[in-house]
Rosetta silent file (secondary structure, phi, psi, omega in degrees, C-alpha in Angstrom):
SEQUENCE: XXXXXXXXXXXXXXXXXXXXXXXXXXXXXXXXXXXXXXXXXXXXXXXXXXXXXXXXXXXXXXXXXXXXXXXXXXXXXXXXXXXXXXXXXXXXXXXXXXXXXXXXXXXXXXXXXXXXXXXXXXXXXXXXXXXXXXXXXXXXXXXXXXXXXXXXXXXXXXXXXXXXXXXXXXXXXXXXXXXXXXXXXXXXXXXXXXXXXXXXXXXXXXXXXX
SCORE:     score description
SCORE:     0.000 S_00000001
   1 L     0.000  173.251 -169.608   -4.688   -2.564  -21.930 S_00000001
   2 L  -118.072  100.132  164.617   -8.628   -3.106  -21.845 S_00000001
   3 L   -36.665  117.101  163.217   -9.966   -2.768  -18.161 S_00000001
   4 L   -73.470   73.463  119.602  -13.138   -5.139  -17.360 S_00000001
   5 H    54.172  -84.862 -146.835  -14.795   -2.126  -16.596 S_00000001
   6 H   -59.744  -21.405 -161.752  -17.742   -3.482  -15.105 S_00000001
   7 H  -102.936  -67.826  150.032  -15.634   -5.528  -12.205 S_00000001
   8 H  -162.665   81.213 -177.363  -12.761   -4.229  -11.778 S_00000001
   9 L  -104.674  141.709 -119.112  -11.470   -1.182  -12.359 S_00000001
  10 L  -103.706  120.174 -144.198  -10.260    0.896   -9.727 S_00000001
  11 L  -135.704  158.983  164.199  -13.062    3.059   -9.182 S_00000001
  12 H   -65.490  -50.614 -170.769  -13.474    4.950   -5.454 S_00000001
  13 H   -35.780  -50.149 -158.658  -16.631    2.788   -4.858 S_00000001
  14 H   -71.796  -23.386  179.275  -13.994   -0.098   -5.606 S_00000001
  15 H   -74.382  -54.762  172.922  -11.071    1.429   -3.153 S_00000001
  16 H   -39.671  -72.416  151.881  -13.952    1.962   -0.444 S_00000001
  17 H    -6.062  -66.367 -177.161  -14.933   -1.661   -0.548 S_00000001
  18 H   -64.484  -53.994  159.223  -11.622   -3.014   -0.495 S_00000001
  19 H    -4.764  -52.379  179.009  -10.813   -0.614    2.416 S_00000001
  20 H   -86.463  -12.538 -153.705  -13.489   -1.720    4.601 S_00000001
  21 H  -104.940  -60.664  155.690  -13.108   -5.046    4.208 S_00000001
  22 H   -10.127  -97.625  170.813   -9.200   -4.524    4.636 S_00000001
  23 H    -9.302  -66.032 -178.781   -8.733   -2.178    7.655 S_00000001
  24 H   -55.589  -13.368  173.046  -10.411   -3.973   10.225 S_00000001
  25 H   -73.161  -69.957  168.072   -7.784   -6.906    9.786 S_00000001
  26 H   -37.740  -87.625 -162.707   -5.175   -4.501   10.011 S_00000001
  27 H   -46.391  -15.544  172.364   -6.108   -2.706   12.977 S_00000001
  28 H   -72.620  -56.546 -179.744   -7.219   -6.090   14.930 S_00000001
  29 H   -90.292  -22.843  176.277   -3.485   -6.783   14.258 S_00000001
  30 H   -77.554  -64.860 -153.916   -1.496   -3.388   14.738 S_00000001
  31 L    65.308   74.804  166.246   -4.004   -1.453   16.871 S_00000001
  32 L   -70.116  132.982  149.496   -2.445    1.574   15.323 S_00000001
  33 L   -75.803  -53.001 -179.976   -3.089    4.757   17.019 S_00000001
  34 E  -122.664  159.069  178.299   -1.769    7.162   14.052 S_00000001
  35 E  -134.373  137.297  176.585   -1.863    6.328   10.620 S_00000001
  36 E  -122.009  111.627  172.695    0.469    8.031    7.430 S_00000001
  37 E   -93.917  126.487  163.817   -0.903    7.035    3.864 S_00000001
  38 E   -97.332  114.265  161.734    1.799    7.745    0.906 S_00000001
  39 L   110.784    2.681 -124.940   -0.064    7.938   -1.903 S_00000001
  40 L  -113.182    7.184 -179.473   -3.280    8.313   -0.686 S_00000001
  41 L    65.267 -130.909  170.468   -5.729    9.624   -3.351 S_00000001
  42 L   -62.810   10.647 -177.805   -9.206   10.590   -1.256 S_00000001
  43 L    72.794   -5.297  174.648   -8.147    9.475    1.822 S_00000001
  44 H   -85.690    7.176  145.107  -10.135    6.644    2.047 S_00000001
  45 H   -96.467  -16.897  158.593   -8.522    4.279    3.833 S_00000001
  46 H   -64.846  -28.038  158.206   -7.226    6.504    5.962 S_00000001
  47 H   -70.876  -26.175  155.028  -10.993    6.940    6.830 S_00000001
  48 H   -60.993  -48.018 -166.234  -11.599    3.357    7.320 S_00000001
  49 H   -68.655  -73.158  172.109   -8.939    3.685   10.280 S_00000001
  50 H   -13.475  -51.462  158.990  -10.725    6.871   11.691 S_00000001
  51 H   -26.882  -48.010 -169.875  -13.842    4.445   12.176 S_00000001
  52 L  -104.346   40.927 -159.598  -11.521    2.746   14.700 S_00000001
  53 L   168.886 -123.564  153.827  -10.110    5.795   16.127 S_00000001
  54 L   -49.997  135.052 -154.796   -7.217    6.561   14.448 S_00000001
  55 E   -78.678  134.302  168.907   -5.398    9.871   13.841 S_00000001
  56 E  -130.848  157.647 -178.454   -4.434   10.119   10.010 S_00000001
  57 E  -155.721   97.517  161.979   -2.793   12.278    7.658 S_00000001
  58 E   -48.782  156.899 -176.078   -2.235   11.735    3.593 S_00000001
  59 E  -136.597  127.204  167.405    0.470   12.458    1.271 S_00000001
  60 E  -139.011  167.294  162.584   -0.758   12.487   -2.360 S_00000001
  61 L  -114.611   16.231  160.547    1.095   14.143   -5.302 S_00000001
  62 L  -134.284  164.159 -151.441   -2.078   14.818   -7.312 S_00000001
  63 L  -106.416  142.919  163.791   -4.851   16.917   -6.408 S_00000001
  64 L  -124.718 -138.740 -166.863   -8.451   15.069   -6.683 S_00000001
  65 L  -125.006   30.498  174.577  -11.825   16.615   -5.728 S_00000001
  66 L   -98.212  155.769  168.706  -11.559   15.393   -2.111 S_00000001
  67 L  -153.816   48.683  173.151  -11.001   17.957    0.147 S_00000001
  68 L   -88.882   37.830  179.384  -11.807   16.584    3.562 S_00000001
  69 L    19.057   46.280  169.461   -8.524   17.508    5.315 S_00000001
  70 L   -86.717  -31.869 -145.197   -7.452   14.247    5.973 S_00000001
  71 E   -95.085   60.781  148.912   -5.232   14.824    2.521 S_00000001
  72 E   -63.301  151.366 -145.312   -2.241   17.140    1.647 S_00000001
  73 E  -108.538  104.884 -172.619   -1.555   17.367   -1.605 S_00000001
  74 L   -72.456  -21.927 -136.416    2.825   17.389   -2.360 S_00000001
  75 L   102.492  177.366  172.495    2.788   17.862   -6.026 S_00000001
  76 L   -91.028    6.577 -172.171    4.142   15.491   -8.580 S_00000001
  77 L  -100.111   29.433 -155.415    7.370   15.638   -6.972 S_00000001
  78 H   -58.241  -73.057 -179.615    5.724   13.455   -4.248 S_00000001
  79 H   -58.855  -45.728  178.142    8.664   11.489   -2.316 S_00000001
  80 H   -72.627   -0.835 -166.550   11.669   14.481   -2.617 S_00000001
  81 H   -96.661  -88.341 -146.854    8.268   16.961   -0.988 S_00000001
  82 H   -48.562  -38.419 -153.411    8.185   14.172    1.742 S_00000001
  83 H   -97.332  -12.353  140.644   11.646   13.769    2.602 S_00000001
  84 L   -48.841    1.822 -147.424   11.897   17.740    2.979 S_00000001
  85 L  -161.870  120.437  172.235    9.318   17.517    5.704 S_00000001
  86 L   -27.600  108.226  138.533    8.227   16.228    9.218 S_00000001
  87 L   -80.000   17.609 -159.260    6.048   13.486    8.605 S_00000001
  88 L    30.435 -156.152 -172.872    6.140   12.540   11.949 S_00000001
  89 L  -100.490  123.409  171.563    6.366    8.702   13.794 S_00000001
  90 L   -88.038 -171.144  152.107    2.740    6.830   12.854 S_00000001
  91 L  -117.534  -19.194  168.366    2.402    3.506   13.993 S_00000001
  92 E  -132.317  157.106 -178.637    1.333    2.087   10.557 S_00000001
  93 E  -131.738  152.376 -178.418    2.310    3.709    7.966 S_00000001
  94 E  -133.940  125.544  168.751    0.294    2.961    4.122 S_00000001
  95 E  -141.634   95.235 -175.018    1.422    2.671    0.848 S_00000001
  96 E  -115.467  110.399  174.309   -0.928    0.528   -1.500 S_00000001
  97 L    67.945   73.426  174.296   -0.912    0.444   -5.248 S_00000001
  98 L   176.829    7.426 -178.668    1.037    3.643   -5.651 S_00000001
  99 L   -78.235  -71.430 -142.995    5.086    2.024   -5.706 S_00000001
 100 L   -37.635  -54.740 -124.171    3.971    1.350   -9.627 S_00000001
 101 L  -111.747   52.176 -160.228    2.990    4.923  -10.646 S_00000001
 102 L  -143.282  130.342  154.452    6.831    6.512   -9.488 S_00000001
 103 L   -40.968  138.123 -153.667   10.339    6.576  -11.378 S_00000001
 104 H   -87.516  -31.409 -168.496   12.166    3.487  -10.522 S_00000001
 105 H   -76.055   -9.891  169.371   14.969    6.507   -9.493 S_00000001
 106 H   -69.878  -35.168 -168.625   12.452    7.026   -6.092 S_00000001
 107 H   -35.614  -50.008  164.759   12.425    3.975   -5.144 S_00000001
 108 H   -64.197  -34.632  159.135   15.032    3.614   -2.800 S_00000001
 109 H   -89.876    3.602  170.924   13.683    6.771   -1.206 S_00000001
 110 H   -72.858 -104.837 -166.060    9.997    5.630   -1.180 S_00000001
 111 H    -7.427  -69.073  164.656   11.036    2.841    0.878 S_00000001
 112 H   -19.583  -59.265 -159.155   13.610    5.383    2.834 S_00000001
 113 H   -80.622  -86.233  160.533   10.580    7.548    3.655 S_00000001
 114 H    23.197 -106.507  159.534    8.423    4.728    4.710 S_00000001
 115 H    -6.346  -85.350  169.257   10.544    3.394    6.863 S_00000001
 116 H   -39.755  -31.388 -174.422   11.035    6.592    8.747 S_00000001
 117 H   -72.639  -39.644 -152.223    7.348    7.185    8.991 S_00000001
 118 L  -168.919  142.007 -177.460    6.322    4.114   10.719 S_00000001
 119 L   -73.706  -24.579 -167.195    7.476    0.678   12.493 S_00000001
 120 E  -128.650  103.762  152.340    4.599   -1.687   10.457 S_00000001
 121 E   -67.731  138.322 -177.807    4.041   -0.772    6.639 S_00000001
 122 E  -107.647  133.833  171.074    0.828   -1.787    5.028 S_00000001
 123 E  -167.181  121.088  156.147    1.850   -2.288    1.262 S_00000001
 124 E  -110.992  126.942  159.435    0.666   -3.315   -2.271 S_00000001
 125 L  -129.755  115.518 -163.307    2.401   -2.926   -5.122 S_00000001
 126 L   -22.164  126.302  153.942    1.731   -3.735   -9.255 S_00000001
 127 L   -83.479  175.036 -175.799    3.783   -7.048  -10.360 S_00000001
 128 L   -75.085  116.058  178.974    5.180   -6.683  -14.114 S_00000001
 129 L    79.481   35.187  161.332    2.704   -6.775  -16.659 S_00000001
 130 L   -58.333  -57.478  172.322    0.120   -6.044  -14.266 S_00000001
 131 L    97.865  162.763  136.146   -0.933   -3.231  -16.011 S_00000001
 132 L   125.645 -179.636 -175.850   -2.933   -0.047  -15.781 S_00000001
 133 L   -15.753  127.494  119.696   -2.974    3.994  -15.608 S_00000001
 134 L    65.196   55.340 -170.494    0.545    5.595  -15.628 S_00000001
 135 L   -91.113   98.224  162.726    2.127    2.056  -14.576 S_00000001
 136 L  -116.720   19.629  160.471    5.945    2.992  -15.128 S_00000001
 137 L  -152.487   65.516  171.900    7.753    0.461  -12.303 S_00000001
 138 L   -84.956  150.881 -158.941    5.954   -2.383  -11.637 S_00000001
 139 L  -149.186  158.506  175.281    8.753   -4.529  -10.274 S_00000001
 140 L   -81.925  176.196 -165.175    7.833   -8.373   -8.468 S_00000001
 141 H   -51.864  -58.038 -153.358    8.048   -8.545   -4.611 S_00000001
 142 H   -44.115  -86.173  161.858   11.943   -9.595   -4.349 S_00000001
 143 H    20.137  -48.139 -171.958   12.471   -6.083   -6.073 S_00000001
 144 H   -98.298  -54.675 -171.088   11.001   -4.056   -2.627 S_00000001
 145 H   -29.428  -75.390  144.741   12.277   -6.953   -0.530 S_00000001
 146 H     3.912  -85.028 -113.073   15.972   -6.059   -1.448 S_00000001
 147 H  -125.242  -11.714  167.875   15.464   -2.677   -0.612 S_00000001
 148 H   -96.840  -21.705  171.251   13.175   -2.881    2.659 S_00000001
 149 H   -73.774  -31.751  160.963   16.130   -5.192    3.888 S_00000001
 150 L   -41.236  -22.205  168.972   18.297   -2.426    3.747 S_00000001
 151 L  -154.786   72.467  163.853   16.980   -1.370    6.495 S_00000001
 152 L    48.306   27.806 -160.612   16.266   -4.350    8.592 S_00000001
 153 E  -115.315  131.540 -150.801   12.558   -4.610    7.560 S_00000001
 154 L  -127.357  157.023  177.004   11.333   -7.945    6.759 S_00000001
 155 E  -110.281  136.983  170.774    7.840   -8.996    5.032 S_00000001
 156 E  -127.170  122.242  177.746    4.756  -11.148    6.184 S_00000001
 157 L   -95.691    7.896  169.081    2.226  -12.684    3.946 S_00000001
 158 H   -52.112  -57.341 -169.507   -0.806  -13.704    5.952 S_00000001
 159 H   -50.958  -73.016  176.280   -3.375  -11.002    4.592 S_00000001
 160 H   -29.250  -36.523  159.822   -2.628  -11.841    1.565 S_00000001
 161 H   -63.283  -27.151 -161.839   -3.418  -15.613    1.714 S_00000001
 162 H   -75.719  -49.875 -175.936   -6.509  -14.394    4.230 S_00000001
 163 L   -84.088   13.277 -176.359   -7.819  -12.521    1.406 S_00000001
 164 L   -59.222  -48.266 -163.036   -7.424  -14.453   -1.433 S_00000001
 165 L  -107.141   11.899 -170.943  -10.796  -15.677   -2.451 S_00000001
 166 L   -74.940  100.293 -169.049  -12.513  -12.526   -0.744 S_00000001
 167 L   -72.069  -20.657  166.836  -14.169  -10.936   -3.929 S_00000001
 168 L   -48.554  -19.337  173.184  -15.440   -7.915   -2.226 S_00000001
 169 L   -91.269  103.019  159.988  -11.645   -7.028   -2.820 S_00000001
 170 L   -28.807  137.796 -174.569   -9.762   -5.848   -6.477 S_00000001
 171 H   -87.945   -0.126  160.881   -7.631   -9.126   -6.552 S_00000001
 172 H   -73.414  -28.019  156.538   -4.832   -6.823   -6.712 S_00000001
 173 H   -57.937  -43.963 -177.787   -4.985   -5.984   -3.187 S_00000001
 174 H   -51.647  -36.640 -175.764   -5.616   -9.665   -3.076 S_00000001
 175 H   -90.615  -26.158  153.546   -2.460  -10.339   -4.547 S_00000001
 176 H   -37.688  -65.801 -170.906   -0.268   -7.634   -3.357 S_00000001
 177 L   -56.746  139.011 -170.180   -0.746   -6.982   -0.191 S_00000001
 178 L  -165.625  137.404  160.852    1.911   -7.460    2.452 S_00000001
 179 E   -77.928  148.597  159.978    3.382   -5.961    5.786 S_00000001
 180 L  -130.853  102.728  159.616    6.781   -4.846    6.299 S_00000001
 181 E  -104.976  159.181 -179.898    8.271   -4.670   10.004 S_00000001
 182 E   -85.701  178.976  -70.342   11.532   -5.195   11.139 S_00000001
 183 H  -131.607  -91.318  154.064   12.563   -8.635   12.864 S_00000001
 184 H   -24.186  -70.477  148.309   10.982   -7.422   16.556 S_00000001
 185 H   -35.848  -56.989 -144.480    7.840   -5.562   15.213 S_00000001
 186 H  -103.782  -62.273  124.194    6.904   -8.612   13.694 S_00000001
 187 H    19.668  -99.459 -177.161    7.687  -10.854   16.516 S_00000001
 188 H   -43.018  -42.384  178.543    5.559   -8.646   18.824 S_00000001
 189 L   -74.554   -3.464  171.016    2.667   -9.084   16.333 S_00000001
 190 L    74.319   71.110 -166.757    3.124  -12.888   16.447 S_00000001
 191 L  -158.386  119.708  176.063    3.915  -12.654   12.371 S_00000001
 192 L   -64.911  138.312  139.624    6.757  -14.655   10.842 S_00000001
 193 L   -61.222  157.062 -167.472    9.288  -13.386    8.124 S_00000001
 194 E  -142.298  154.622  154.681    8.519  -14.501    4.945 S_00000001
 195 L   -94.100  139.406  167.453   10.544  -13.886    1.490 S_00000001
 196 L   -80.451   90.428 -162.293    7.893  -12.728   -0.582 S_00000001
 197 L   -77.370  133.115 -164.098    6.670  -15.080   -3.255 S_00000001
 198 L   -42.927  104.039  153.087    6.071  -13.916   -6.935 S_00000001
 199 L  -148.741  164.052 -170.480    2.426  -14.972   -7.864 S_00000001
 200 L  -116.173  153.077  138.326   -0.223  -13.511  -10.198 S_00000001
 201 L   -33.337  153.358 -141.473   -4.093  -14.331   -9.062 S_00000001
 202 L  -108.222  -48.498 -157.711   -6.061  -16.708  -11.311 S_00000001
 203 L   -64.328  -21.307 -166.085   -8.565  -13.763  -11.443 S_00000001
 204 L  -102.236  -11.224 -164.767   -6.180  -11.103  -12.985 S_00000001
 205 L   -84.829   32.209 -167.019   -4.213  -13.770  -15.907 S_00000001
 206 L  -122.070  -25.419 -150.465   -7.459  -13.044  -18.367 S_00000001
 207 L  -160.672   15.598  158.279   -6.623   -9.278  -18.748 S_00000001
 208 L   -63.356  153.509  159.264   -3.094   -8.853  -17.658 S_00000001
 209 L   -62.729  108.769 -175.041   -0.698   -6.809  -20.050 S_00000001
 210 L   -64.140    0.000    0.000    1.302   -9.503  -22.660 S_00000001
């Protein structure tokens, strides 16, 4: 597919932005002490939470040119590395934009791993025909739902609606984004369950994949 370049394409400037503008919602609702990013490229939202803080530690399986030791780096083998390995308890745990670029055969241990990591997931992931870089599962919400109910973890969709028309954001965060706590968690945060409904942003149907 052909990227508007100029707007948005997922650039660090553009992950910093969304990040900052993000985080502070989050943490306002969690108050997270530790933070675990899956996935986490440069680390920079794990650095937005550090602003407030928070202790963090990344999981990426490709090496970039950050090397501010926020980040270890698993390999491409990214989820079977994790599930060999302490990752300790966070309190939020983050996985944004990063379900998509995985074998459809992790999934169930993505999720698995998750889980284990942390009581309140932060999560975006590519819907189908979404598009972009080394997109091999994009799957619609129901797809994770299924599979975060397996283990008693339920979904909430305020940020997303909060963040809808906020342009300072890639509308894929916009469109994406969603917590997953179990029943309790969720509760305590004064946050309903929601089944999580299938929509594409107005902003993204111009330059979606056909």
């Amino acid at each position: 597919m052909s990227f508007p370049a100029d707007k948005y394409l997922e650039t660090r400037e553009a992950v910093q932005r969304s990040a900052a503008v993000v985080v502070p919602l989050v943490y306002d609702l969690v108050r997270p002490k530790t933070v675990v990013d899956v996935g986490c490229g440069e680390g920079d939202w794990l650095r937005e939470f550090a602003r407030f803080g928070c202790a963090g530690v990344g999981y990426d399986g490709s090496l970039t040119d950050s090397q501010a030791g926020l980040v270890t780096y698993l390999g491409g083998d990214l989820i079977p590395r994790l599930a060999d390995r302490m990752i300790g308890h966070a309190d939020l745990a983050i996985c944004v934009e990063v379900a998509e670029h995985l074998p459809e055969s992790s999934a169930d241990d993505l999720v698995a791993t998750l889980v284990e990591a942390a009581p309140v997931i932060l999560w975006s992931a590519a819907i189908p025909h979404q598009g972009g870089y080394m997109h091999i599962n994009e799957q619609w919400p129901s797809y994770w739902a299924a599979r975060f109910a397996e283990h008693g973890y339920a979904a909430n969709q305020e940020l997303r609606w909060q963040l809808w028309t906020d342009q300072r954001i890639t509308p894929w965060y916009r469109m994406n984004l969603l917590l997953w706590a179990d029943l309790a968690t969720l509760a305590d945060l004064g946050l309903r369950a929601e089944e999580p409904i299938p929509v594409v942003h107005p902003e993204m149907m111009g330059w979606m994949d056909r």
